[in-house]
Every structure is written in structure tokens, then in C-alpha cells.
C-alpha positions as CSV (number, residue, x, y, z in Angstrom):
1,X,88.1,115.2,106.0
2,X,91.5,116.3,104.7
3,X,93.9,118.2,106.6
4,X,97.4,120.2,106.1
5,X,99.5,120.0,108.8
6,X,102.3,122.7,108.3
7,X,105.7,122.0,108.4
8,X,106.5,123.6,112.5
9,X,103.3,121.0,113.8
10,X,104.9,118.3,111.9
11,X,108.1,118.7,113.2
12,X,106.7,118.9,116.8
13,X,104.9,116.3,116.0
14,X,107.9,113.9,115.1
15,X,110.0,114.7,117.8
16,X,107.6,115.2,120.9
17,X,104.2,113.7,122.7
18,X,101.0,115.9,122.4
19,X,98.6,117.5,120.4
20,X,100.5,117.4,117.3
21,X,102.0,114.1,117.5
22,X,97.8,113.1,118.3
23,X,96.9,114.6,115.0
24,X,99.8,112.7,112.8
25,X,98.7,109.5,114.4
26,X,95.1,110.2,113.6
27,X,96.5,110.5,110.1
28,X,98.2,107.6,110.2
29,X,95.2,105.7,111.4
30,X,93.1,106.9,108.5
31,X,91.0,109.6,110.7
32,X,91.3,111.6,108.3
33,X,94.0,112.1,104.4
34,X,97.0,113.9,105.1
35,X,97.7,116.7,101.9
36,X,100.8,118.6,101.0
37,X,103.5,119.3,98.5
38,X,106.5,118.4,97.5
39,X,107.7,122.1,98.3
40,X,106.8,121.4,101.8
41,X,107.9,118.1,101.6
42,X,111.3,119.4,101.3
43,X,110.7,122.4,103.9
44,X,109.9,119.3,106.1
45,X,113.2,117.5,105.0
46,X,115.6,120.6,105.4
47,X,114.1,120.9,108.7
48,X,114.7,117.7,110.1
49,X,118.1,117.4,109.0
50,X,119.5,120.6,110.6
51,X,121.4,119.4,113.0
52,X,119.4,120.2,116.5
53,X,116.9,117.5,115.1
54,X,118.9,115.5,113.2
55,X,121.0,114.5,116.5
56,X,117.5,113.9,118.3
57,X,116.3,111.4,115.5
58,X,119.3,109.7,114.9
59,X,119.1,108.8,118.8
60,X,115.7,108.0,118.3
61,X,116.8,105.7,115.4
62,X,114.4,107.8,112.9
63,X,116.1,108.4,109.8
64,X,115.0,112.0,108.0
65,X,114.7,111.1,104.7
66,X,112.6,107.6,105.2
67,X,110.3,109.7,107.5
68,X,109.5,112.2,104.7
69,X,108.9,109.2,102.4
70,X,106.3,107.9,105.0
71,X,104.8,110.8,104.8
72,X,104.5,111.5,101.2
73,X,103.3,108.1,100.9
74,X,100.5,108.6,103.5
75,X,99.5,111.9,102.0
76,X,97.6,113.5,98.9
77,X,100.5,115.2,97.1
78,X,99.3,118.1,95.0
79,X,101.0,120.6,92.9
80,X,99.6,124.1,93.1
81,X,98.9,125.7,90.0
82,X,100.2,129.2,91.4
83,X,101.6,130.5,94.5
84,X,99.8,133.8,94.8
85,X,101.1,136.2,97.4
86,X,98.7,135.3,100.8
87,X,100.9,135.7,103.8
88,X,102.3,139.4,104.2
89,X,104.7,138.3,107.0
90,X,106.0,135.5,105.7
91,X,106.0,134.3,101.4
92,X,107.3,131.0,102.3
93,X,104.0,130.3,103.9
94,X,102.1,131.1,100.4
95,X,103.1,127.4,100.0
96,X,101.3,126.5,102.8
97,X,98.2,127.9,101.3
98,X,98.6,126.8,97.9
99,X,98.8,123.8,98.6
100,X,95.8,123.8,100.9
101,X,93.6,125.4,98.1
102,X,95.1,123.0,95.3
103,X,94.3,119.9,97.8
104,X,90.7,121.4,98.5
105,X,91.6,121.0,102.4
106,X,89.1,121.2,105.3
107,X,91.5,123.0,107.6
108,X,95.1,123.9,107.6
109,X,96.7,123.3,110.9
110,X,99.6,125.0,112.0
111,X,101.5,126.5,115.1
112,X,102.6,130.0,113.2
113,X,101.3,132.1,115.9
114,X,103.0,135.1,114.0
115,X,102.3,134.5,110.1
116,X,99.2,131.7,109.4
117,X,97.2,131.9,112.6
118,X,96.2,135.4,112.3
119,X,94.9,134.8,108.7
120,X,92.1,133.0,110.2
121,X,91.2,131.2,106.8
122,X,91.9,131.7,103.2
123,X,89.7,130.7,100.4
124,X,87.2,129.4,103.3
125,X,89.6,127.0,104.4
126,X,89.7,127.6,108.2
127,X,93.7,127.7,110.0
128,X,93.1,126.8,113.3
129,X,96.0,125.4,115.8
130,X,96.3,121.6,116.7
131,X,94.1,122.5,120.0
132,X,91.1,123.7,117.5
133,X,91.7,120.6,115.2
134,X,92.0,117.8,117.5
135,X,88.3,119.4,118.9
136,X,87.0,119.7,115.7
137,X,88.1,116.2,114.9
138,X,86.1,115.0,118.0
139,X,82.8,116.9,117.2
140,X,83.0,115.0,114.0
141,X,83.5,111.6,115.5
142,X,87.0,110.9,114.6
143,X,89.0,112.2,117.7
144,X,92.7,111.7,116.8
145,X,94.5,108.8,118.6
């Protein structure tokens, strides 16, 4: 199975216990291939280094930069062809898609409760919060960790 995790779940994911932080470990484990972009790859970066996170990691000893590198070397890295114009709310998140499409995901995973969730799917990719994927993950047989 291949999941995107968009940028907001991996952030929570980095710097917090739950449902997010279940999913990137399952990823990590090899529960299932990680894919993005560079162009969220540096969404991800920018993030992380503003400075409400960047104190939090640095106390955490977690450098920014080396946890993006982690992460594009654990993923599938693809470059989308085109960005079309998906998300009405919101045309940073066309990345999002694109890259989901381009990476032929299973689901995109993501805590946009304003802009992706409400799509329900794209290109019959499902976009589900972490709650749906962790459960989906277990009907499978690969719970995340």
C-alpha cells in the first residue's frame, strides 16, 4: 500500500504521540511506502523551521533539515507532470493531489478538515483522516505501530 501523508499530519506527527505519529512509524517500519514531492518536501521544511517548531525540536534534539532528509529517503519521490487546479479553497493543496495521482497512491491522509477532507477522493484516491487510515491499515493486516 502507498500512502501520502500531508504536510499538517506530518508535522503532528513529528512533534506529538498519536494517530499520526502511529502512521509515520508504520512507515518507517515498512507497513506500508511513504510518497511525496519535493514541493511538499519543502512545505514540510518551511514548516518545521518556523520558529514555534523549530524551538520544540531543537529541545527535542531533532534537527529540521536531517528529518526532511529521513523522510525523502524513506519515501517514493515523484514529480507531477501538472498541477491542475483540484482544491477550490486552497491551490497549495493541488500539490497534495498531484503528487498523490503522480505516485498512484492508495489514500491521501491528511488533517485539512477545511480544504482536502471535504474532497472525499480525487482521481479515486480516497482522503481520509489518520483515524480512517490507521483502521484501514488494520483491516488490511498491517495496523501501524
Amino acid at each position: 500500500m502507498r500512502i501520502l501523508l500531508d504536510t499538517n499530519l506530518l508535522v503532528s506527527a513529528v512533534i506529538s504521540a498519536g494517530l499520526p505519529r502511529q502512521l509515520l512509524d508504520g512507515a518507517l517500519a515498512g507497513d506500508f511506502e511513504l510518497c511525496t514531492s519535493e514541493i511538499l518536501l519543502a512545505e514540510l521544511l518551511g514548516v518545521l523551521e518556523r520558529p514555534k517548531f523549530a524551538e520544540r525540536l531543537a529541545r527535542a534534539n531533532v534537527n529540521p533539515r536531517h528529518l526532511v532528509e529521513n523522510l525523502r529517503g524513506l519515501s517514493v519521490v515523484v514529480v507531477p507532470a501538472k498541477v491542475p487546479r483540484v482544491v477550490p479553497t486552497d491551490p497549495d493543496d493541488d500539490h497534495v493531489v498531484a503528487a498523490a495521482v503522480a505516485g498512484a497512491v492508495d489514500l491521501i491522509v491528511s488533517g485539512d478538515r477545511r480544504d482536502l477532507l471535504p474532497l472525499g477522493s480525487h482521481a479515486g484516491i480516497p482522503i481520509v483522516d489518520a483515524r480512517e487510515a490507521v483502521e484501514r491499515l488494520a483491516r488490511r493486516g498491517s495496523p501501524p505501530r
